[in-house]
N, C-alpha and C positions, 0 to 999 in steps of 0.2 A: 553269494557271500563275497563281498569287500573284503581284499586283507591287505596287505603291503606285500612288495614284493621280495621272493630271496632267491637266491642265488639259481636255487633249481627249477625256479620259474624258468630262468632265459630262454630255453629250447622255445617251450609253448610262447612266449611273447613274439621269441624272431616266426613261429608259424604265423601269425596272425596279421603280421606285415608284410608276410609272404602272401597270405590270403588275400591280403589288400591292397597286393601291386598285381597288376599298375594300376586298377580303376582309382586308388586313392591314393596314392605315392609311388614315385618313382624307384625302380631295382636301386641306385645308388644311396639313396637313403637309412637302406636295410644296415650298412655300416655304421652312421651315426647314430642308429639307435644304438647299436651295439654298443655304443661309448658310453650313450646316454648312461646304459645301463651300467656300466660297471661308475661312472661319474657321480650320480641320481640313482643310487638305488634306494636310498633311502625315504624317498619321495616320491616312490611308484608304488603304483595300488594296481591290484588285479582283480576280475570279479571270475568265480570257476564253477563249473558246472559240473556235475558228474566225474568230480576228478580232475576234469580240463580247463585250461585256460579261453573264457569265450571273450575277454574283453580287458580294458587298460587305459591306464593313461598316468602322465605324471604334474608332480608341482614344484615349480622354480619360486625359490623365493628371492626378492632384490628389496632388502630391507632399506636400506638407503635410497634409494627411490618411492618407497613402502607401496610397492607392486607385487603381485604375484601371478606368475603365467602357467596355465597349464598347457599340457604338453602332449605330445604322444597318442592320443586318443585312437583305441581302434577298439573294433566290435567285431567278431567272426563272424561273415557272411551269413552264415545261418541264423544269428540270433540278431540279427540289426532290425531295426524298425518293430521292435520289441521294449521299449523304454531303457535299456543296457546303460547308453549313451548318456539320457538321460541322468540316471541314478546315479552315473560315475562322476559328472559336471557337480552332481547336487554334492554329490560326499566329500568331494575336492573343496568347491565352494562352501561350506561346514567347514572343513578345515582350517581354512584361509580364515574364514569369518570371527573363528574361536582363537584366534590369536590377537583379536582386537586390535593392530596396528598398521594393517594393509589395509589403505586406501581403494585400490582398482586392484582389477584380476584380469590380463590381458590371455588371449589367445589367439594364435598364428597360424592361421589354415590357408583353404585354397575354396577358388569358388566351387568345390564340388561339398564340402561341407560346410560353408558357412551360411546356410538358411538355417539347417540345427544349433548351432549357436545364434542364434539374431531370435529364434523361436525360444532361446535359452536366458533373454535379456539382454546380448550381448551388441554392441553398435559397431557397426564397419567406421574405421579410424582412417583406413587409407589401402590401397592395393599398390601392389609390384609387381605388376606384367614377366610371367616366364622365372621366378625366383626360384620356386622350387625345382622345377628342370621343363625345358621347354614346353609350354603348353598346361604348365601349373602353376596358377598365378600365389602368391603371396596374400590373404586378402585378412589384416592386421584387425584386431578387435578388441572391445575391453568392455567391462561392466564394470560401472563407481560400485563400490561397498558403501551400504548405507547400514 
């Protein structure tokens, strides 16, 4: 089940990035989601299993550029390689789509998940060596809305 996210999610969201460092994010980053989350809560979705939190991600909108970025994307170890990931890009993506005035939909990963997005439609735009923290590249992406 997709819902948005509220307040009493946080705990299970910050597990899930806990789950995913460091293989997918660096220990320091667990803080800026934390922002993310009180900043963008409004625009985070969760998908839960049995009560739990197994998966997430968020959307930035920049209407004056009529972009929209998703964000955040994580999958509990357990359930990844399961379409999760999938299903969550697809509902963001719906989202985005159903407001008729964004152009592209950007997403900023690292080269350890960006074949899932490129598998997703999505085009490498450009990389930044070491951005997110040493040895985690930046690797920028977007899909045109048609």
């Amino acid at each position: 089940m997709i819902r948005r996210f509220k307040t009493k999610d946080k705990e299970g969201v910050l597990t899930l990035i806990r789950l995913n460092t460091p293989k997918y994010f660096h220990p320091d980053e667990e803080k800026d989601l934390q922002n993310y989350l009180v900043e963008h809560a409004d625009n985070y979705l969760v998908i839960t299993h049995a009560g739990n939190i197994i998966a997430s991600g968020g959307i930035n909108y920049f209407p004056d550029e009529k972009y929209a970025r998703i964000s955040w994307d994580m999958v509990h170890p357990d359930f990844q390689g399961k379409g999760l990931g999938k299903q969550l890009v697809s509902h963001r993506m719906d989202l985005i789509r159903s407001k008729k005035y964004y152009e592209k939909v950007q997403v900023r990963t690292s080269q350890l998940a960006h074949a899932f997005y490129a598998r997703m439609g999505f085009q490498l735009d450009f990389v930044e060596k070491d951005f997110w923290a040493a040895g985690l590249d930046l690797y920028d992406m977007s899909l045109l809305i048609k």
